[in-house]
C-alpha positions in Angstrom: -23.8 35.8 6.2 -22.8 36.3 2.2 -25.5 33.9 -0.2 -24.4 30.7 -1.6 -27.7 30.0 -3.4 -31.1 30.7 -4.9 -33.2 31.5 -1.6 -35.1 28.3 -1.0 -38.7 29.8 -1.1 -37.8 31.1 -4.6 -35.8 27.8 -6.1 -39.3 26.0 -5.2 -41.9 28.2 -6.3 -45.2 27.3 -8.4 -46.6 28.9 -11.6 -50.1 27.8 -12.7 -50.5 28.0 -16.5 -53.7 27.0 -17.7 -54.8 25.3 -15.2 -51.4 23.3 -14.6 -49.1 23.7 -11.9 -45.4 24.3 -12.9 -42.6 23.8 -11.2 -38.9 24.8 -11.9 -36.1 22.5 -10.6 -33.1 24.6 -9.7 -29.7 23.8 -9.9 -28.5 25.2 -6.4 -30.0 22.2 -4.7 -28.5 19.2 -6.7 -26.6 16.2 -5.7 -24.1 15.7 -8.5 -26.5 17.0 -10.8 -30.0 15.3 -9.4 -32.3 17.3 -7.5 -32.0 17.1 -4.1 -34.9 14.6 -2.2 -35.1 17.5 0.7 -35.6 20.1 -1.9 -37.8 18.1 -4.1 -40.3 18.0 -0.8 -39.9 21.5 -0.7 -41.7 22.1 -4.4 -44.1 19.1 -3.0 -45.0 21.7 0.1 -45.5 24.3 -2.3 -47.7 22.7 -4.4 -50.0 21.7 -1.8 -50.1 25.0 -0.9 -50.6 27.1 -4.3 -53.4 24.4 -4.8 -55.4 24.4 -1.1 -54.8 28.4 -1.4 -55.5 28.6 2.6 -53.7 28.7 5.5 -52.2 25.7 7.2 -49.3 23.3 7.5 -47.4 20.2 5.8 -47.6 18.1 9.0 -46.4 14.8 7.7 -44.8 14.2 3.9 -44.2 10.6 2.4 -42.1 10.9 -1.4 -41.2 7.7 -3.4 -38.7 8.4 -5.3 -39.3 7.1 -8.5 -36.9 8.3 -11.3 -34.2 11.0 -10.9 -35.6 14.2 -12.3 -33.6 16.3 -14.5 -33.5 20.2 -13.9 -35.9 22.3 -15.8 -39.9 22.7 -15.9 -41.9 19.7 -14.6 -45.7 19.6 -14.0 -47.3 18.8 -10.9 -50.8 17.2 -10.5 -52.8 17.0 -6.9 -56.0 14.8 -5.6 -57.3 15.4 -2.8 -58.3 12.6 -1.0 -59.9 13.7 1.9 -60.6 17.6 2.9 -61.3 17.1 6.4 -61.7 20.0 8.9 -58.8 19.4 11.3 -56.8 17.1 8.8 -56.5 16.8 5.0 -55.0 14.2 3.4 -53.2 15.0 -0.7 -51.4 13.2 -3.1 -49.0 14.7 -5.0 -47.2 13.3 -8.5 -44.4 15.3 -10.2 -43.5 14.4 -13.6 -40.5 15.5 -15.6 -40.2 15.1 -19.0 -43.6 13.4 -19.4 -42.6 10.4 -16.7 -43.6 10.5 -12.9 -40.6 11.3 -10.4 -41.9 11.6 -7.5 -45.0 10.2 -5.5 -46.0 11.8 -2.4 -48.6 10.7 0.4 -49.2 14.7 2.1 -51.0 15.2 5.8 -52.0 18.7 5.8 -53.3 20.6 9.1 -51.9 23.4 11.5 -48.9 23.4 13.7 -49.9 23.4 17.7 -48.3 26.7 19.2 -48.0 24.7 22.5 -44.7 23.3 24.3 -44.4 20.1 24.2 -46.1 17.8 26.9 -43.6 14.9 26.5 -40.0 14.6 24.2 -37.9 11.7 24.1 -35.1 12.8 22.3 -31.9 14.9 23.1 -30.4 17.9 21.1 -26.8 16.6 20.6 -24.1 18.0 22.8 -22.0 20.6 20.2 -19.7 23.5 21.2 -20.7 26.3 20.1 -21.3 27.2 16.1 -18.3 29.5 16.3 -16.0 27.2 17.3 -17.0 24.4 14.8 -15.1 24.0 11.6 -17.2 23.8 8.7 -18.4 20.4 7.7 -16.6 19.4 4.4 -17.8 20.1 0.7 -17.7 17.3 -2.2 -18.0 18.9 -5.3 -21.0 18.6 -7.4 -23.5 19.1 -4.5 -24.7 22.4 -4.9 -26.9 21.7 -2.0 -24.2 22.7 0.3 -23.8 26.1 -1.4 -27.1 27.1 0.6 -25.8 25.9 4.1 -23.6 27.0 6.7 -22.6 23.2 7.8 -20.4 22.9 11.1 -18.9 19.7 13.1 -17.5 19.8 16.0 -14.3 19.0 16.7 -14.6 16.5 19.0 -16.1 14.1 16.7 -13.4 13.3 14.7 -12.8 13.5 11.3 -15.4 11.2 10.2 -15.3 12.1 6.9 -11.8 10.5 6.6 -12.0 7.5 9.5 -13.6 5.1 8.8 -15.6 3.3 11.8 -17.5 0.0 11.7 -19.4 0.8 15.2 -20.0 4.9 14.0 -22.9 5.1 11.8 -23.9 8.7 12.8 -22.9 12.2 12.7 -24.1 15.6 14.9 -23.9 18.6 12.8 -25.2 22.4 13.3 -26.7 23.9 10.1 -27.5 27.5 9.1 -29.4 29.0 6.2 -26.8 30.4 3.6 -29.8 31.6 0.4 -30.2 34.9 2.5 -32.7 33.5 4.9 -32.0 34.4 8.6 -34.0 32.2 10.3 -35.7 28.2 9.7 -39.2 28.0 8.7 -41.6 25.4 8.2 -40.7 25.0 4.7 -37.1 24.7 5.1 -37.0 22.3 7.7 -38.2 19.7 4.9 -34.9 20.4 3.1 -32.8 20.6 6.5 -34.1 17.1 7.2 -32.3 15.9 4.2 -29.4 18.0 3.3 -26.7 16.4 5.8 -23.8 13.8 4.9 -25.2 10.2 5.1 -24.7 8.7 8.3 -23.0 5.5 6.5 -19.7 8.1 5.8 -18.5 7.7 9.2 -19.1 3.6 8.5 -16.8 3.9 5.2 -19.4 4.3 2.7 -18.6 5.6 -0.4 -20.2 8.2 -2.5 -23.9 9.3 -2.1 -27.0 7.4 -0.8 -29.6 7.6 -3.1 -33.2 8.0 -1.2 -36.0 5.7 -2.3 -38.7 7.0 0.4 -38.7 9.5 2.5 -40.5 10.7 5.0 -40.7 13.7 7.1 -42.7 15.1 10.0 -43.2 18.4 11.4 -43.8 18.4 14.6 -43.2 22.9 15.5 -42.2 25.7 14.2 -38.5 26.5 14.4 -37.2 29.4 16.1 -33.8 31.4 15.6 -30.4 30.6 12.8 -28.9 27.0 14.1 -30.7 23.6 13.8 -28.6 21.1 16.3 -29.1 17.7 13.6 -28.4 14.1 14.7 -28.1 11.8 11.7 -27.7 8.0 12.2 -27.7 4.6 10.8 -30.7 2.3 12.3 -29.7 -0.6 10.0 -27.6 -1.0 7.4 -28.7 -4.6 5.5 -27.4 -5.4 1.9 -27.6 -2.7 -0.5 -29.8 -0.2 1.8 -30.2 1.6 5.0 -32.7 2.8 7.1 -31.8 6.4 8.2 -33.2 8.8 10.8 -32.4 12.7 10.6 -33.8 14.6 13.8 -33.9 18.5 13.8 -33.8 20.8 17.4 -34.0 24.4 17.0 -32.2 26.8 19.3 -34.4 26.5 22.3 -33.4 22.4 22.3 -36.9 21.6 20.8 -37.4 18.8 18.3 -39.2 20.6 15.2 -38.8 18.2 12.9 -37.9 14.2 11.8 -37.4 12.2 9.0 -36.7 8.8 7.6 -35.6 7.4 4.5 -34.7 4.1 2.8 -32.0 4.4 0.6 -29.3 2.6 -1.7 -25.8 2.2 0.1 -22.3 1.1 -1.7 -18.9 0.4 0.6 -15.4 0.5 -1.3 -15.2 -3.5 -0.5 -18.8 -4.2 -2.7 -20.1 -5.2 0.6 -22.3 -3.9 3.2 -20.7 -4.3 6.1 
């Protein structure tokens, strides 16, 4: 599989200078520009990590979006609120330009390496990866550049139909930044790379995230992620969306949920 970006673990890396972190927003993971909010928790992860300097795991990440970042150099400062020996809790502030960004709430422990005792939800029924067509590409979202995206057929093109009663999407997605394989720091940019689930509702353009939150719940194993985005409400100006991640052995590894902004071509919500 050729590369269509920066590989991920390099676009988010962290300097320290003096005693403060830098960080280095990269264009390959921009939406129209804006850094994505998937990829933004990516730098998040690897600030916590540069600064704790141990080994362990993200297990739960809460950003506010605050301002749109440009690209470039931006400083990151950490507190640690409690240091706790199965759990640590962080905060985490980006700033850009000498104005805060981002404001992230960080639960920080280690994976369990067990299967799961009990799991609610379903990987979503797909035909295989090779006989999906890949998802479509707007351009100015470089974030696609670093993703094999496929839907299946059987969908629909959602992209094009509008449906009032559809407000979600099942997609398979693959590394494309020379990665083989998902790890724990790319499933917090896998769980929010995908289309909006208001598309297939008639939405237009992009759905800008004011919080979002993400929780790691395994570590991936093998190329696809089977990911089910949907609506739970759309109200207004905003939705509540859900993104839910299941590796290749049918195992939820990760979830997320975000608040963002909404538009449909009518001025209305609905």
């Amino acid at each position: 599989m050729s590369h269509g970006a920066e590989r991920l673990e390099l676009a988010s890396r962290v300097e320290e200078k003096n005693g403060t972190l830098l960080v280095t927003l990269h264009p390959d993971y921009t939406v129209y520009g804006v850094p994505n909010g998937g990829y933004l928790q990516c730098v998040i992860v690897q600030v916590v990590r540069h600064h704790l300097g141990r080994d362990g795991d993200v297990l739960a990440l809460s950003t506010n979006f605050i301002s749109a970042p440009s690209l470039g150099v931006g400083e990151a400062e950490v507190e640690v609120v409690k240091q706790g020996r199965r759990v640590s809790f962080l905060r985490v502030r980006l700033r850009v330009d000498g104005r805060v960004v981002t404001d992230s709430l960080v639960t920080w422990g280690t994976l369990d390496e067990v299967p799961a005792r009990y799991q609610y939800s379903a990987p979503p029924a797909l035909s295989p990866p090779e006989s999906c067509p890949p998802a479509p590409r707007a351009e100015g979202m470089t974030l696609h550049d670093a993703l094999d995206l496929r839907v299946d057929p059987s969908q629909g093109r959602w992209w094009e139909e509008a449906d009032p009663t559809k407000g979600f999407h099942d997609t398979w997605l693959a590394r494309r930044d020379g990665a083989q394989e998902w790890d724990t720091l790319s499933l917090f940019f896998a769980a929010d790379c995908l289309w909006p689930a208001t598309v297939p509702l008639g939405s237009s353009g992009w759905v800008p995230t004011l919080q979002l939150t993400t929780y790691l719940r395994q570590r991936p194993r093998g190329q696809w992620l089977r990911a089910r985005q949907r609506c739970e409400v759309v109200v207004g100006e905003s939705v509540d969306e859900r993104c839910e991640l299941f590796d290749e052995r049918g195992v939820l590894v990760a979830v997320s949920q975000q608040l963002a902004l909404v538009r449909f071509p009518d001025g209305e919500s609905s």
